[in-house]
Each structure stands twice: as C-alpha cells, then as structure tokens.
N, C-alpha and C positions, 0 to 999 in steps of 0.2 A: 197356318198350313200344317197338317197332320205329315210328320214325321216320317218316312219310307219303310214299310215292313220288310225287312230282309232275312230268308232264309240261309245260311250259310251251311251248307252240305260241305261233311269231312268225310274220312275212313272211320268206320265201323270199329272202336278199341274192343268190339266182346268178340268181331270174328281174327280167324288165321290170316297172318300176313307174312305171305310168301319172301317179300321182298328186306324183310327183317333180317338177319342172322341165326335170332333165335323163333324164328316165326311168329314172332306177335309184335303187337306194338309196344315202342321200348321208352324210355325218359328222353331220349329225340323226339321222338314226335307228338308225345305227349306234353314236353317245354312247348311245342312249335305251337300247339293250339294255347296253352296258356298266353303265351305272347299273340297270339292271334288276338285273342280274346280280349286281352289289354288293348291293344291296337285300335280293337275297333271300338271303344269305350270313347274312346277320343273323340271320333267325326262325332258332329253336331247335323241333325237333321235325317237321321237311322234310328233303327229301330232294329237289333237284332237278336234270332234266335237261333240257335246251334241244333242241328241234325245230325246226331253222327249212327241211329239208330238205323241202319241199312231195312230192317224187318218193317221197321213201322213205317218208314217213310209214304208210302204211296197211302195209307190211310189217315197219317198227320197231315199231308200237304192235300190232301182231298177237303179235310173238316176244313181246315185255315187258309187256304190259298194266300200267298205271301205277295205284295206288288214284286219281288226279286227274287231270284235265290241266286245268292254268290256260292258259285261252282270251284269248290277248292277240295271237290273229292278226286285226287290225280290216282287214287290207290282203285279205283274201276267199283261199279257195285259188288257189293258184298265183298269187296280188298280182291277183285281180280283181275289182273289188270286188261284182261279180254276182254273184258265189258267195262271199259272207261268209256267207250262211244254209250254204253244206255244209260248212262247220269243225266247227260245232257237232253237223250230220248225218251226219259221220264217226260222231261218238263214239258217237251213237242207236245207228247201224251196228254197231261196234266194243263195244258193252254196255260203255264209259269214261264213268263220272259227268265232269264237267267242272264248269267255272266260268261264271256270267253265262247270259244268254239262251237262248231255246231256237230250229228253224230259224222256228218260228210264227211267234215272237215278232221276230225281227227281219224275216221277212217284212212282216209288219203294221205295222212301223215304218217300214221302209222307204219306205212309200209316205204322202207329208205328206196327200195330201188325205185318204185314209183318218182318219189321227188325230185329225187338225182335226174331222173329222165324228162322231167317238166322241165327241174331246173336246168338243164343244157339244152333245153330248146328255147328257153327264153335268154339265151348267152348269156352264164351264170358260169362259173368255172366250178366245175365239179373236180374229184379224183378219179383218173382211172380206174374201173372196176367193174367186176363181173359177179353172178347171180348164181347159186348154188343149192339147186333144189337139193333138200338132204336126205331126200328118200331115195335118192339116183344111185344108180350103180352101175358104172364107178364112178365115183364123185369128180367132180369139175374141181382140179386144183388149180394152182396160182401159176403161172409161166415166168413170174417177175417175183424176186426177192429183194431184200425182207417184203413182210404183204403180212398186213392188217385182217385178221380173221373177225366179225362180228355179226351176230342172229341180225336178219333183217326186217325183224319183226316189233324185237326189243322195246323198253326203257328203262331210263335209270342205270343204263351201263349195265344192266343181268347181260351175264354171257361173255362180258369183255375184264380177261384177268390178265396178268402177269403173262400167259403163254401166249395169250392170241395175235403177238406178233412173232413170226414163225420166219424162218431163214432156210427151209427146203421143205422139200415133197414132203418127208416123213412126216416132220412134225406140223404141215398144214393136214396131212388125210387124220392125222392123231385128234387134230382139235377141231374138225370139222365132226369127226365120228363122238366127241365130247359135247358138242352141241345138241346134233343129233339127238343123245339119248336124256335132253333137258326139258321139263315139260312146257309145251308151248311152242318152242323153236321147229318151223319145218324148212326154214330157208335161212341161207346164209349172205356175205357178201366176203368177196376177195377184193380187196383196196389197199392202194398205194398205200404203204408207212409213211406218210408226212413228216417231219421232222421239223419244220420250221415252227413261228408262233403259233399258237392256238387261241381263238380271240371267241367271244360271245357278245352277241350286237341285244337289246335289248327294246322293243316299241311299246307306248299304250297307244291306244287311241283306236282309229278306224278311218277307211278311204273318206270318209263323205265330213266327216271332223277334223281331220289332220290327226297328228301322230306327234307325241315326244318319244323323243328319240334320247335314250340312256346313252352315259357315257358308255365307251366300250371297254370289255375288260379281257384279262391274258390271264392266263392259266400260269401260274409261277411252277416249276418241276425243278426249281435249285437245287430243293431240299432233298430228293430222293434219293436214297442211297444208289452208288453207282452199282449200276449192272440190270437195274429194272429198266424197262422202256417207259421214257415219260408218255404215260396216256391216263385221262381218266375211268380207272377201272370200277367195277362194282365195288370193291371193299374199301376205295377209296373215300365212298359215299356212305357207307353202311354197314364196315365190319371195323370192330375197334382192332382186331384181331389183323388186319391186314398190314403188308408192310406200306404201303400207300398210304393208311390213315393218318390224319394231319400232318401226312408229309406235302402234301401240295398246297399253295396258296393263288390266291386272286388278288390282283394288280389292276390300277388303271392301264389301258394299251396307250403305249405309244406311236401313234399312228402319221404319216404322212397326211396331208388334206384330201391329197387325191385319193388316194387310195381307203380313206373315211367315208369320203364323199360314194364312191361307186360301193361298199357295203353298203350303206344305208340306202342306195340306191335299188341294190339287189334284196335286200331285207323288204323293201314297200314292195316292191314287184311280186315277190312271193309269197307275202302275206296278202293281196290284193288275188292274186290270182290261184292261190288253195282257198281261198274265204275262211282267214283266217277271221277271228271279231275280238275287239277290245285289249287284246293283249296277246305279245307271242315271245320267245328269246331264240334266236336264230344263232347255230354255231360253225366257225369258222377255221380252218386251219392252213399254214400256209406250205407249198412245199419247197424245196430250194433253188426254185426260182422265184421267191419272196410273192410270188401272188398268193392271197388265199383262196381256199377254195370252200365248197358249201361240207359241211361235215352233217347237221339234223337241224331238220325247224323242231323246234317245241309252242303247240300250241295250246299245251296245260302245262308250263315248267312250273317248279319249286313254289310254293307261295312263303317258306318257312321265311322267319323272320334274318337268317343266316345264309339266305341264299344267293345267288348270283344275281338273280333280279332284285331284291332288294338290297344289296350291295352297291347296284351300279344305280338304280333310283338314291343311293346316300353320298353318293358321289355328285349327283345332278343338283345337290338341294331337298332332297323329298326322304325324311324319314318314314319309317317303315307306315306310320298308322296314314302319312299321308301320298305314299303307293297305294295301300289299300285305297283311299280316298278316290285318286285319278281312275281306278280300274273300274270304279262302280261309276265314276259321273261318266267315263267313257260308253259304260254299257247304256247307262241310262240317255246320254243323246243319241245314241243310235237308236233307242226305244222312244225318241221324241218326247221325251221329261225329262224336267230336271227335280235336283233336291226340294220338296213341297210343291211342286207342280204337278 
C-alpha cells in the first residue's frame, strides 16, 4: 500500500505577523515547526510535505494535489488572522480533503456572542454578558462590577491584558475606546469576572467515529504576582516582556465525576452542533458557585508541541507525534480511509 501524501499547511515565516511582539515570526514558532517536523517523522504510513509558502500555495497544490492536507495554518492566509476561514476555503476550492474545521465552522466560532447564544439554548451555562458594538455612541457599559472587557471577534487572547478587568464606568468606557482604536476589533463583550477554576476539555475524533476525550486540564495562576487578575492574557502567550509570561502554569483538573461527566457532555454537543470535524479544545471557567461555565470553543487551537492539547494528549498516554497521529486517522475515517486504503 502506497503511503498517504500529506500536505501540512503552516504560517508563512517570509510574511508579517501581527500576532508576534516583534511582528514576525520568532524561535517559538519556528521550534514549534521543528518539533513538528520531528513528530511527524515518526508515523509510519505518511508521506509529508510542508507548505508554509502562502504565495505559491494555490499553484503548488494545483501541479500535486496531496490525498490530505493537515491544516495547522491557525495564523489565517498570508498570517491574517481574518482569513483563517480561506485556508480551509482553498481546499473546498482546490477538491483537497483536509484536516479539522470547515470555512462555516470557524466562521461561527469566531464570533463569541454567537456561541454563547447557541450555547444557552442548548442549556450549556454560559456567563452573564452583553454585546458592545464599538462604533456606538455612547458605548454600552457594564451595570455589574468587576466585568471582564474582551474583542468579540479575537484569538489568541489579542485584546485581553492586565486592564480589561475593570472595577467602574471609567475605566470600562477607557478600555472599550482602547479596543476600539485596534485593528480588527469592531465589537466587544462585557462579562462576568469569574473567579473560580478555569479548566480546558480537549476532543479528537468526530460524531459518526466517536471521540477521545483528553484529560482535562486547570490553568495554575499561583504563580502571578499579586495585584494582576489571574486570566490568560495575550502577553501571557506571546510577549517575553509581560508580567504573565511563564508565570502561569497547566495542571491536571481535579474534577468531581459529575461534574466531568456533564463538560464532556456539553463539549460533544457543541462540537456536534457548530460542525466542528476531527479535533476541537473547548474552554471553561467556573464562577462561585463552583459550576463552570463556557468561556470559547477553539476549533483550530495550538498545534505547538507545548501546548494545552498536546499537554493533555500526554497526560491521556499519547505523546506529541502520536496526537498528531489520532488527528489525521480521525480526519481520514471521516473521509472513509484509512492509513494505505
């Protein structure tokens, strides 16, 4: 049996990347492919080749048409992240099965109020919160304090720093009018400050195959100096420079059964019902009344070898190169083959 031809789409390292610090891509994410890279050396029954050429792509995958292309460009074509839905919309294009979501589906993500409104129709406990168009005047502030300020449009935490938990008027119309003048950002959300755990539930798989389901994991905030609000901020993720960086850690969650039970209960449901495919990591926080509640689906999270999903695939048993593994045999019985079938 000939071997699976896999195209693996990344970020583009020759264009700007917004989402950097210093706007390009830095030895983070350039390790991340290296170890990618090792990873998938591994599986037996692949065949891969790396795209990270945003320019050529559509003339490379015309001459060669790939049986796959594993879809791990989270940074959107050409590193924007507006256009993460046309990676996937290439391939529609292009008639190349791929891996992970479709352009709907991350459409539909993308936007939190939406979710938040599926997900409390399908009795899902959401947060408290209201919608704040930011071209309004005068802007829609918060009634309830402290209150969670974050773009409604976001990823990757852009937009959410050290202030955007806000304790009055002032200083929510201050970081609403800070959003505002961000590029990309045209809506906000005003939501409860949680304060309890914060857990992330992790799936592979698909409705019609079943699903593993990752251990879950908790957001450790011990470490942060006092006087910050534990939340995961941008510079937590992405600025060496912030006081957040490697101050936060990831933990197995210690969770009751029931209360396991009904996340992963609500993780299937709204991966089933946004159409999610193959892989999602769904985020959670609790408030003090110990339920938690939906905080973002991610239906392109992190694929870095350091990340929260392959964190919690290392906890389940499945190191990194055999996550990648599960994620393409996932994609591929949904596409009705297997490895040399």
């Amino acid at each position: 049996m000939a071997d699976i031809d896999v195209a693996v789409l990344l970020g583009d390292p020759r264009l700007p990347y917004a989402y950097a610090p210093d706007g390009r891509f830095g030895d983070e994410e350039l390790t991340a492919v290296m170890r990618l890279r090792e990873a998938l050396q591994r599986l037996k029954g692949y065949r891969f080749r790396f795209l990270d050429d945003h320019g050529a792509w559509i003339d490379t995958l015309r001459a060669a048409p790939p049986d796959l292309a594993l879809n791990l460009c989270d940074t959107g074509f050409r590193n924007d992240w507006l256009l993460e839905r046309d990676v996937p919309a290439l391939m529609e294009i292009l008639a190349i099965p791929y891996t992970g979501a479709d352009p709907m589906a991350i459409s539909l993500t993308t936007d939190k109020a939406l979710v938040r409104a599926l997900a409390a129709g399908l009795g899902i406990p959401v947060p408290n919160e209201s919608y704040v168009d930011l071209a309004a005047d005068p802007l829609v502030l918060p009634t309830i304090y402290p209150c969670l300020i974050k773009p409604n449009g976001s990823g990757g935490s852009f937009g959410i720093t050290r202030d955007c938990v806000v304790d009055d008027a002032r200083a929510a119309e201050g970081y609403l009018r800070w959003l505002a003048g961000q590029p990309g950002v045209d809506d906000a959300l005003l939501q409860d400050f949680l304060t309890g755990p914060e857990y992330t539930v992790g799936l592979v798989g698909n409705a019609a195959s079943g699903f593993t389901v990752l251990p879950p994991l908790e957001v450790d905030y011990s470490a942060l100096p006092s006087g910050l609000p534990p939340i995961l901020t941008h510079g937590s993720k992405a600025d060496p420079d912030s006081p957040y960086w490697e101050k936060l850690g990831f933990r197995p969650a210690q969770l009751d059964e029931v209360t396991w039970s009904q996340l992963v209960d609500h993780c299937v449901r709204l991966f089933r019902r946004l159409g999610l495919r193959d892989y999602a990591r769904l985020d959670f926080r609790a408030g003090e009344d110990g339920m938690p509640r939906l905080l973002d689906v991610n239906t392109n999270p992190t694929w870095y070898w350091d990340g929260k999903l392959a964190l919690m695939a290392e906890w389940a048993g499945y190191p990194y190169h055999a996550l990648l593994r599960l994620i393409l045999e996932a994609s591929l019985a949904r596409l009705g083959r297997g490895v040399g079938g």
